[in-house]
C-alpha distance (Angstrom), angle and dihedral (degrees) to the residues before:
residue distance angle dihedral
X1 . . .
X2 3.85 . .
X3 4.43 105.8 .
X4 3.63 109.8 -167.0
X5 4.00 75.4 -160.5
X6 3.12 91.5 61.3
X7 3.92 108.1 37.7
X8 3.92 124.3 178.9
X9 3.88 114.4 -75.2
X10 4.24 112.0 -92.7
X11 3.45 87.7 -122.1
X12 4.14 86.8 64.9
X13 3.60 92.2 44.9
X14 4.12 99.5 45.5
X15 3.41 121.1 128.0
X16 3.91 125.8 66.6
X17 3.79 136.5 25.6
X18 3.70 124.1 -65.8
X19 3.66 123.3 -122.9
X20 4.01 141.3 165.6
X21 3.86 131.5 -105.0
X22 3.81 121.4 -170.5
X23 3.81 107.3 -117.2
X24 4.21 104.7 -177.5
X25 3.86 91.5 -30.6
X26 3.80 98.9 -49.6
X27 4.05 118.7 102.8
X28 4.05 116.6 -109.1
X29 3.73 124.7 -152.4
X30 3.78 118.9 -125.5
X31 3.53 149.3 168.7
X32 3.80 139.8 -152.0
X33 3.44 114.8 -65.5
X34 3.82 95.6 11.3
X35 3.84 105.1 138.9
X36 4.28 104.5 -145.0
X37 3.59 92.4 -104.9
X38 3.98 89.8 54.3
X39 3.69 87.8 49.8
X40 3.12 94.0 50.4
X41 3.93 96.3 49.8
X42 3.56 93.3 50.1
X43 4.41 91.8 52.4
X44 3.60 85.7 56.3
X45 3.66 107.9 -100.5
X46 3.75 119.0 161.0
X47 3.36 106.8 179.2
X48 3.86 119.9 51.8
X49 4.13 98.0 165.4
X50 3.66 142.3 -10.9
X51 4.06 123.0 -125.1
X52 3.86 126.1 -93.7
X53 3.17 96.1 -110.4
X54 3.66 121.3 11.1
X55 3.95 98.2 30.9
X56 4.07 87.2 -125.5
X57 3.81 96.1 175.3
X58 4.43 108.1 -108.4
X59 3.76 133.0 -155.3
X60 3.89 136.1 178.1
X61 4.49 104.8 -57.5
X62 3.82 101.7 164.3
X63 4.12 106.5 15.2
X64 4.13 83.4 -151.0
X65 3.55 105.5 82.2
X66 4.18 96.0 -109.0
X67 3.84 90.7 114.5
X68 3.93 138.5 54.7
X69 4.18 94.7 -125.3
X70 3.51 102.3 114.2
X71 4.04 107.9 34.8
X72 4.27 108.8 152.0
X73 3.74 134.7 144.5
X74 3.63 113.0 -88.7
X75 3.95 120.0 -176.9
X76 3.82 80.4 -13.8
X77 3.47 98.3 -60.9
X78 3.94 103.4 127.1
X79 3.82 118.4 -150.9
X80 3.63 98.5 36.5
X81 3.48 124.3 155.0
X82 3.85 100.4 -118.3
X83 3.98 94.0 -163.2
X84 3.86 88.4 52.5
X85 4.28 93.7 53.5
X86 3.75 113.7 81.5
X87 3.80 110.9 -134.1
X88 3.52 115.7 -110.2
X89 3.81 136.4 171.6
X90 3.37 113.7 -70.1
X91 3.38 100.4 10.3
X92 3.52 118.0 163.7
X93 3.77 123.0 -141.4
X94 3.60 146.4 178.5
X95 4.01 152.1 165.2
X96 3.66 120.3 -121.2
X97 4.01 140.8 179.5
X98 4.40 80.4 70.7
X99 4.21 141.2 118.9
X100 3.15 116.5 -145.4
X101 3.91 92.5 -12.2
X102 4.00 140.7 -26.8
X103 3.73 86.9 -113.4
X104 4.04 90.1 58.4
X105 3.67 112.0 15.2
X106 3.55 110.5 175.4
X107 3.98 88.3 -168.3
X108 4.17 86.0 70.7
X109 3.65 80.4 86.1
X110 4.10 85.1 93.9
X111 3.62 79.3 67.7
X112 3.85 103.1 68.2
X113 3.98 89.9 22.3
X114 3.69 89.2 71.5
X115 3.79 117.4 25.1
X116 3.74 86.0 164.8
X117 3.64 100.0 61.0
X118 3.96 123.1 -105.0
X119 3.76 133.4 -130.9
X120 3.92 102.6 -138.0
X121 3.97 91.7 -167.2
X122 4.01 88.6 64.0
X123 3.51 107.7 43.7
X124 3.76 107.9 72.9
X125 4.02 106.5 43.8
X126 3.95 102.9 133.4
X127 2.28 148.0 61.3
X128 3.92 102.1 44.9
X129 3.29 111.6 -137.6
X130 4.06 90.2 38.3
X131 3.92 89.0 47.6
X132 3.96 91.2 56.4
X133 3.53 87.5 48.5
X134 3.92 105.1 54.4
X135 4.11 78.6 43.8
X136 3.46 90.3 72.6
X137 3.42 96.9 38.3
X138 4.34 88.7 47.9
X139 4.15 80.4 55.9
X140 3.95 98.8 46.7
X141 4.23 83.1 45.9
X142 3.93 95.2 42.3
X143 3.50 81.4 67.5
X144 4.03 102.8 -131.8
X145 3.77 92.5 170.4
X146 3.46 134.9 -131.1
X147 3.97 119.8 -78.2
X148 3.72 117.5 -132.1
X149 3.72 132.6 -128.2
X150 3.94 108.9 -83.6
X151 3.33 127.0 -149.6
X152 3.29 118.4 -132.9
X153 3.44 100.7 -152.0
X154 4.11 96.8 40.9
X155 3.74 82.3 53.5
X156 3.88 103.1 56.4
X157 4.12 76.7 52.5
X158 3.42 91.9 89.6
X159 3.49 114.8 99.7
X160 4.11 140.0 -168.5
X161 4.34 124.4 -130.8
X162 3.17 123.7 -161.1
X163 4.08 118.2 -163.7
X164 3.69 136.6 147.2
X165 3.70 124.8 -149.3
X166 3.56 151.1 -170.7
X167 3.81 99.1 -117.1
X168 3.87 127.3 -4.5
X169 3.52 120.0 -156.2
X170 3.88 123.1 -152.6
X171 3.24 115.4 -161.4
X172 3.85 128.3 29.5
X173 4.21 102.0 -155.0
X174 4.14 110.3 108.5
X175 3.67 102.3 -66.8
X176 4.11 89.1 50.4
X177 3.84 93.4 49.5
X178 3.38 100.4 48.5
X179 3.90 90.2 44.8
X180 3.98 96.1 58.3
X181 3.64 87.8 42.8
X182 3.61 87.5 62.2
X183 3.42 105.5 38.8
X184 4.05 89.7 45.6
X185 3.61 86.9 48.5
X186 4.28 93.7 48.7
X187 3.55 84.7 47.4
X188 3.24 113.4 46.9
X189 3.94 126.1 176.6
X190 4.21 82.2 -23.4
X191 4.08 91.3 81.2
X192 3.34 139.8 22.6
X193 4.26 116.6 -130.8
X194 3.68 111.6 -155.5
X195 4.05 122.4 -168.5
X196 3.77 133.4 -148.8
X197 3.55 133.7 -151.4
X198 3.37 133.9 174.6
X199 3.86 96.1 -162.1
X200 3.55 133.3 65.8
X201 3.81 94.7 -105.4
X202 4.09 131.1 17.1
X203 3.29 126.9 -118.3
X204 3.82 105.2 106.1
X205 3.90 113.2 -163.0
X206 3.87 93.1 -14.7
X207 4.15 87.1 79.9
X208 3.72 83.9 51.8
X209 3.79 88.3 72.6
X210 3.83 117.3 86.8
X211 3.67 94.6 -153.5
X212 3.48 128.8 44.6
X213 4.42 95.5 -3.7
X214 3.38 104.7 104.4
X215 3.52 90.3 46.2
X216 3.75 91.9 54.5
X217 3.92 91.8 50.9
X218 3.33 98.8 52.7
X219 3.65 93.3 49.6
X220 3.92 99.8 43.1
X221 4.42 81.0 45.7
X222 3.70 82.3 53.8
X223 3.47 94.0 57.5
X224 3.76 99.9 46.2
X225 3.86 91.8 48.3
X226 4.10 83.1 49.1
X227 3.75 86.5 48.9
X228 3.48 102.3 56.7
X229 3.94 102.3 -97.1
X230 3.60 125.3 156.3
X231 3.73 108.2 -139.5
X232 4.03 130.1 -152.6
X233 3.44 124.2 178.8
X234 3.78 131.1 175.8
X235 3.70 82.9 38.2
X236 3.66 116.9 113.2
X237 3.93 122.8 -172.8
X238 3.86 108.5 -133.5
X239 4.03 104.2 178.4
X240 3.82 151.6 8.1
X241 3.78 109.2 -135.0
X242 3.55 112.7 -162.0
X243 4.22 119.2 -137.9
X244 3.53 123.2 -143.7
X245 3.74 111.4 -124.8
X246 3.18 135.6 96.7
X247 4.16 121.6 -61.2
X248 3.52 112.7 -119.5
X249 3.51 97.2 -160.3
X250 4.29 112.7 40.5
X251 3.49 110.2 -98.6
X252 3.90 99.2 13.1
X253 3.76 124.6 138.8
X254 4.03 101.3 -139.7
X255 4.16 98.3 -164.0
X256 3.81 133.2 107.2
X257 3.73 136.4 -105.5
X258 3.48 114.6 -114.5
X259 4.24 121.2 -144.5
X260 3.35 135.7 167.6
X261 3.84 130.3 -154.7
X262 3.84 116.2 -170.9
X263 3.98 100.8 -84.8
X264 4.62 96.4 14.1
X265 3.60 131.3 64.7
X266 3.54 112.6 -149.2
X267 3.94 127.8 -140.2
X268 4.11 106.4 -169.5
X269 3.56 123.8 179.6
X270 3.89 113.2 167.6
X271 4.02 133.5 177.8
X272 3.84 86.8 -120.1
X273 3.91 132.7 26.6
X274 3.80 114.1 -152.1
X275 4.18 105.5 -174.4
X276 4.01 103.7 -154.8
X277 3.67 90.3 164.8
X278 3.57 102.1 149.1
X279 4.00 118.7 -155.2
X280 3.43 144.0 -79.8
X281 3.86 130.3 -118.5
X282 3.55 114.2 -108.5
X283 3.99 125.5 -161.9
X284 3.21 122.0 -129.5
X285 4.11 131.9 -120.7
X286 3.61 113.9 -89.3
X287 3.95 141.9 116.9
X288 4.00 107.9 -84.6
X289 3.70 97.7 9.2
X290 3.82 91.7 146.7
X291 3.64 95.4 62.2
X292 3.99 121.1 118.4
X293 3.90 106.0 -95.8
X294 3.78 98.3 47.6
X295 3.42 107.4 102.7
X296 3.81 145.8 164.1
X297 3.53 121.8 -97.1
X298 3.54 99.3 -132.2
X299 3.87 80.5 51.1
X300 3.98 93.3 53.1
X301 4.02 82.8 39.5
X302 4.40 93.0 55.4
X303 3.91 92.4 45.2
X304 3.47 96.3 63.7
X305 3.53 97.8 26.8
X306 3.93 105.6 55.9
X307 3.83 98.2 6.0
X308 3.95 106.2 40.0
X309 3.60 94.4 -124.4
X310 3.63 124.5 144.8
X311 4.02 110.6 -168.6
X312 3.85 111.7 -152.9
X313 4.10 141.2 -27.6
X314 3.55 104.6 -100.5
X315 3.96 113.4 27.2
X316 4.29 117.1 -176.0
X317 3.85 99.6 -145.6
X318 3.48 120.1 -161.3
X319 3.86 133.1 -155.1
X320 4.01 135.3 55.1
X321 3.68 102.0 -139.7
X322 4.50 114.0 119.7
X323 4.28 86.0 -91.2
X324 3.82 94.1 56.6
X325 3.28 90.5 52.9
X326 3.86 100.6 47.3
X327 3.99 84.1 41.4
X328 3.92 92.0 51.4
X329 4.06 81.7 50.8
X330 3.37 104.8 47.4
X331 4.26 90.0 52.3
X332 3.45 96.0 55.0
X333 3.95 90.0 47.7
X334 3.90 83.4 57.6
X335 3.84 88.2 49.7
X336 3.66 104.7 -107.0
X337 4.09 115.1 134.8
X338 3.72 104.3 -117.1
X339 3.50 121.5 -150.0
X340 3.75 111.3 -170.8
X341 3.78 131.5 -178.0
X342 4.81 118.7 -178.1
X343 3.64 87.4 -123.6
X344 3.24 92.4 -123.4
X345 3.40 111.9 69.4
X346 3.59 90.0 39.4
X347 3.67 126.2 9.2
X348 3.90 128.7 171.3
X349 3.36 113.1 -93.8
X350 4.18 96.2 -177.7
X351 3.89 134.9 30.9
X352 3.90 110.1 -146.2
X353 4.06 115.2 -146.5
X354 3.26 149.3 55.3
X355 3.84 126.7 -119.2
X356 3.76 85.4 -0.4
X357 4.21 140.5 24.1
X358 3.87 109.9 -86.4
X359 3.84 94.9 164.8
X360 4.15 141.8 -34.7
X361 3.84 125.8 -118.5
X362 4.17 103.7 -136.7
X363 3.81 131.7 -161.2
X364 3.84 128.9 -148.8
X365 3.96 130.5 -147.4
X366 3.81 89.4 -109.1
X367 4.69 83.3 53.2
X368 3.47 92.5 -104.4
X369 3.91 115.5 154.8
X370 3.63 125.1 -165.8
X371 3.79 139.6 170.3
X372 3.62 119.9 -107.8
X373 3.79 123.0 -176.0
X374 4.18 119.9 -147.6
X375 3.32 130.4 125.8
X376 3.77 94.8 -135.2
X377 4.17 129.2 69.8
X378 4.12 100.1 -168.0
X379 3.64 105.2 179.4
X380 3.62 100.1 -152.0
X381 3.57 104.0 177.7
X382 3.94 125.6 119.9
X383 4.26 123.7 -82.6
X384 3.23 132.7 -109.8
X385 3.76 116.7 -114.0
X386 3.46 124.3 -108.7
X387 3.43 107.8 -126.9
X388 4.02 100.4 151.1
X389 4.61 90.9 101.5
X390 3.95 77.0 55.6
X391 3.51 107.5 51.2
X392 4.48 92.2 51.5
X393 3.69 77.5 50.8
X394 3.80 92.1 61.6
X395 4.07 91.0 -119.1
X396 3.61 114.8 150.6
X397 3.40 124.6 -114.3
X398 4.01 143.3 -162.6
X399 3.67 139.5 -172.1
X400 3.56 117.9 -112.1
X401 3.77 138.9 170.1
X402 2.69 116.7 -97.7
X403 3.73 113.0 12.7
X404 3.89 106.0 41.5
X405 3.88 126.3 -124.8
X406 3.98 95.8 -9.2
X407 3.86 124.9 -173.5
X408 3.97 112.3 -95.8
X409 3.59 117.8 -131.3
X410 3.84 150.8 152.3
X411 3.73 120.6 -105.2
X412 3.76 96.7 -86.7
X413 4.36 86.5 50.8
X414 3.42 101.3 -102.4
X415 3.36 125.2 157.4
X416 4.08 136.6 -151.2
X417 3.44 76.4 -101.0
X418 3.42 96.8 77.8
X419 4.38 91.5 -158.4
X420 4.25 80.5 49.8
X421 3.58 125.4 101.6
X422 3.74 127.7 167.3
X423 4.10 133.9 -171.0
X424 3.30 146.6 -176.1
X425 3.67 125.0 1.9
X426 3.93 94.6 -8.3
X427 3.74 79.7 68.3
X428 3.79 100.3 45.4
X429 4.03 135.7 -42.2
X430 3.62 119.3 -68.3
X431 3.25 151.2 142.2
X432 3.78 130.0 -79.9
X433 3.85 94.3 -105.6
X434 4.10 96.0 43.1
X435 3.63 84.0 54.2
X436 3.79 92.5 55.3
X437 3.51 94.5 45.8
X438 3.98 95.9 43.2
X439 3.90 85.9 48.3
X440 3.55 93.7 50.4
X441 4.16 90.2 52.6
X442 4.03 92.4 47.4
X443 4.43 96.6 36.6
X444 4.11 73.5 53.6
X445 4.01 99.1 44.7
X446 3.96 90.0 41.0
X447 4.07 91.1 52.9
X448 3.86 92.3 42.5
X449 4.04 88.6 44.7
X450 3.84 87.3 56.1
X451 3.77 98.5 45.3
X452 4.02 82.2 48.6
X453 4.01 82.9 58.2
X454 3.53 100.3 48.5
X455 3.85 92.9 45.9
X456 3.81 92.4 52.7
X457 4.16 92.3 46.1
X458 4.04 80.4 45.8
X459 3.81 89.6 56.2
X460 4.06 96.5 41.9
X461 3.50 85.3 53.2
X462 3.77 95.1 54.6
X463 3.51 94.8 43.8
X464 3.99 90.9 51.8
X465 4.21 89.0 51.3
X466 3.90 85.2 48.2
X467 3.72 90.7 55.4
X468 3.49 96.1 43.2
């Protein structure tokens, strides 16, 4: 588990200057680039929230902002993903959802009370005056949060663009690089190729991989930036809102993609879509898999690779896939004893502990269970897509194993939408490199599908000044 006794080695945490964030009225080392949630992980932490509900005690799962783990207050905004908020000094953070404290919260007593679950809407219906009663007290325990003071004039800040371009690119992990640096490069000065991110740097899966993924980032940004790109980050899309007028193309979906930065709204329309939007990490099945200490292994993977952080002695990883194995690696080059298990022909059916992993039952194919102690749950297996920008944009999706509900397409990544592409992951799992490549071939196909466009409309319009 995180020690603050026992912090990660300077030579992990080089680079940058150190400063201080304010977690609950205490100072909080951190360095450049830390994110708060990173911060705190590496101070020793545990707990980061409680559940809605039942109080369960929560820590960082995904590190990418696709899961709930790691809600706090930050600058008085409750609800905030703390793994999606860079650390800055002076920062103030804290946990919510908690009486007296998220450490000891004597309201985690719901927990053991009902080891059978509890619907909170049907418990309290007479009588009246006691059922209004335990309804406020349901709301205070639900753990809505407290709204900050707004200002008025920060607030009318905010402010809506409005652009159209050649080809926009969603998603900037491998497969979304290298598929604006090939459109950009196809097209030239004829198009511009714009680039979303939702985090505050690219990179996607490649900064998942302790060893040589930061490296590979920075190159493959590199070559985008060289190409002609147009980069946001912090700037995730949220929707595809469909227009009604007529398609000019049979079976388009003429509409925008809607973003949102911290202080713009963004309103993106583009000639061709190219969905690079990765996947997100999924837990798996098992008694107490919400408990602080199971984590993802792309999670496990980012801490040590862009942060320095090493998270306990004795990690179990599971999974069998080419990641797992370069994970399971790259821990026992840091000096942790791995213990590692396919996930198939055993998987953990148990997490031992309380506010933190102190061991994992596991199962075998033949059903049987044995005790292993680690202080570390990595869930190592691959993502599920995510498909949900695809399905507003009328793409079809299937089911597959595993991967989830990928994007269908033809070889080139086209969609039944014919202005659709999609690459990497979102179309299938894969590794880090086979998305690059595969987004390289579709950024290519999209920008050569486009110039195909224009040099049709060029010739109809020719024709029709012949004629007249």
């Amino acid at each position: 588990m995180p020690n603050p006794d026992h912090p990660p080695s300077s030579a992990e945490r080089s680079g940058g200057s150190d400063f201080h964030i304010e977690f609950e009225g205490r100072a909080v080392r951190a360095r450049h680039g830390d994110t708060v949630a990173s911060a705190l992980i590496a101070a020793g932490v545990q707990v980061l929230s409680r559940s809605l509900k039942f109080h369960r005690p929560r820590s960082v799962f995904c590190l990418s902002g696709s899961c709930g783990s790691c809600l706090m207050r930050i600058d008085g905004q409750p609800n905030t993903r703390s793994c999606q908020v860079k650390a800055e000094p002076g920062l103030r953070c804290e946990r919510q959802n908690a009486w007296p404290s998220a450490d000891y919260d004597l309201l985690s007593a719901a927990d053991a009370m009902f080891p059978l679950g509890m619907d909170h809407h049907t418990m309290f219906t007479s009588p009246r005056p006691l059922n209004r009663l335990m309804q406020k007290v349901v709301h205070q325990l639900g753990g809505l949060g407290r709204l900050p003071e707004v200002d008025a004039e920060l607030a009318s800040a905010a402010s809506v663009v409005c652009q159209h371009v050649a080809v926009l690119v969603i998603g900037g992990g491998p497969a979304g690089l290298a598929a604006a640096t090939e459109a950009a490069t196809a097209l030239g000065q004829t198009g511009r190729v714009l680039l979303l991110e939702s985090q505050h740097s690219v990179g996607g899966s490649y900064l998942c991989h302790p060893e040589l993924g930061r490296d590979r980032a920075h190159a493959a940004l590199q070559l985008a930036q060289e190409a002609g790109v147009e980069i946001l980050t912090g700037t995730a899309a949220f929707g595809f809102y469909r227009e009604e007028r007529h398609a000019a193309q049979p079976g388009a979906q003429l509409g925008f993609v809607a973003a949102a930065s911290d202080q713009v709204l963004y309103k993106l329309s583009a000639d061709r879509y190219v969905y690079a939007t990765g996947g997100a990490a999924q837990n798996l099945l098992f008694i107490d898999n919400d408990r602080p200490g199971v984590m993802s292994g792309r999670a496990v993977g980012r801490l040590l690779a862009c942060h320095g952080i090493r998270v306990g002695e004795m990690p179990l990883v599971v999974g069998c896939d080419p990641f797992a194995d370069e994970l399971v690696s790259a821990l026992r080059r840091s000096g942790q004893t791995v213990i590692h298990i396919d996930g198939t022909r055993e998987k953990p059916t148990r997490a031992l502990g309380g506010s933190w992993v102190e061991g994992a039952e596991v199962c075998d194919e033949r059903g049987v269970h044995r005790t292993v102690r680690c202080d570390l749950i990595v869930i190592a297996t691959p993502p599920a897509a995510a498909s949900e920008l695809l399905v507003q944009h009328g793409v079809t999706v299937e089911l597959r194993q595993p991967g989830g509900f990928v994007g269908v397409a033809d070889a080139q990544g086209q969609t039944n939408v014919p202005t659709v592409f999609v690459c990497g992951e979102v179309s299938g799992a894969m590794t880090a490199q086979d998305a690059a490549d595969h987004g390289a071939r579709v950024g290519l196909s999209a920008a050569q599908d486009r110039i195909s466009e224009q040099a049709r409309d060029a010739a109809a319009r020719n024709i029709g000044q012949d004629q007249e």
